[in-house]
C-alpha positions as CSV (number, residue, x, y, z in Angstrom):
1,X,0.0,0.0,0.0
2,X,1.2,3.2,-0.7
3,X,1.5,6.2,1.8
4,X,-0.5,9.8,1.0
5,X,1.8,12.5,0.1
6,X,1.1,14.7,3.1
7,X,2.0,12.3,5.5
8,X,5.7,12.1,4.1
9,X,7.6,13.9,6.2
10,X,10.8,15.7,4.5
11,X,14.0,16.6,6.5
12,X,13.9,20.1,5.3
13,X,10.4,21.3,5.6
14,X,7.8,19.8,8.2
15,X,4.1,20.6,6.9
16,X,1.3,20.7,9.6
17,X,-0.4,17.4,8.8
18,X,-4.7,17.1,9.1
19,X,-4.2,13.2,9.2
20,X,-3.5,11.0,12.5
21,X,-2.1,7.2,12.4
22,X,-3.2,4.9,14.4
23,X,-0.8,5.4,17.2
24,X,-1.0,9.0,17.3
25,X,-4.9,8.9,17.7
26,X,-4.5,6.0,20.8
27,X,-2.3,8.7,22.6
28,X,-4.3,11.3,21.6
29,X,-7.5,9.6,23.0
30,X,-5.8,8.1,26.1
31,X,-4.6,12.0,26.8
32,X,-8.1,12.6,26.6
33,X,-9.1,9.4,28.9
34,X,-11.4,8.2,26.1
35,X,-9.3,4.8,25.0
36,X,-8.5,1.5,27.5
37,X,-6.3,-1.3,26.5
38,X,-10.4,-3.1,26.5
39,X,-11.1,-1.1,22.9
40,X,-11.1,-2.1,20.1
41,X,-9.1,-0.5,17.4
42,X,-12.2,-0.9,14.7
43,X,-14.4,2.2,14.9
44,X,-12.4,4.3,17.2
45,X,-13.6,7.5,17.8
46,X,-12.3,11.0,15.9
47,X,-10.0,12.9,17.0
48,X,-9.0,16.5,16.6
49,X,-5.9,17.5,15.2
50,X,-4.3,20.1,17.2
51,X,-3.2,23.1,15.1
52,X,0.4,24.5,16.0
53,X,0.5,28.3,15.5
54,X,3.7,29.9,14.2
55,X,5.0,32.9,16.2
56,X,3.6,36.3,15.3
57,X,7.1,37.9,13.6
58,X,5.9,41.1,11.8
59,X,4.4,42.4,15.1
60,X,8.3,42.1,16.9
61,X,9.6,43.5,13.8
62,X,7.1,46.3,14.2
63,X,7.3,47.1,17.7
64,X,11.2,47.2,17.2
65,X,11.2,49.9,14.6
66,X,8.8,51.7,17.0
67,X,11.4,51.8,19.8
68,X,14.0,52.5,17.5
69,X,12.5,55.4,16.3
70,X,11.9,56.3,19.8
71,X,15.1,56.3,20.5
72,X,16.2,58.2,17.5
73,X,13.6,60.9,18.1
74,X,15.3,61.6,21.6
């Protein structure tokens, strides 16, 4: 069987997936105390991918030209 594209994962440049395997969504539901070692893998229950926010640059870049031109203004 052949593996989807997005859930290659390349050395260079890691892509925020929207796709779980299996052993991801275990932990993910045991995190969540919704699996036992009882259930059976067969219909397990969805999970939600959490989404991983990139830090806000522009806004420090911003605020550092504000306080440099503070500075120059003085």
């Amino acid at each position: 069987m052949t593996l989807d594209k997005s859930l290659k994962v390349r050395a260079g440049a890691i892509k925020p997936r929207n796709v779980l395997n299996r052993a991801e969504r275990i932990k993910r539901l045991q995190d969540l105390n919704k699996w036992s070692e009882d259930s059976i893998v067969v219909g397990m229950a969805k999970v939600r991918v959490p989404k991983v926010s990139l830090a806000k640059k522009k806004k420090v870049k911003k605020e550092e030209e504000a306080d440099d031109k503070k500075k120059k203004k003085k």
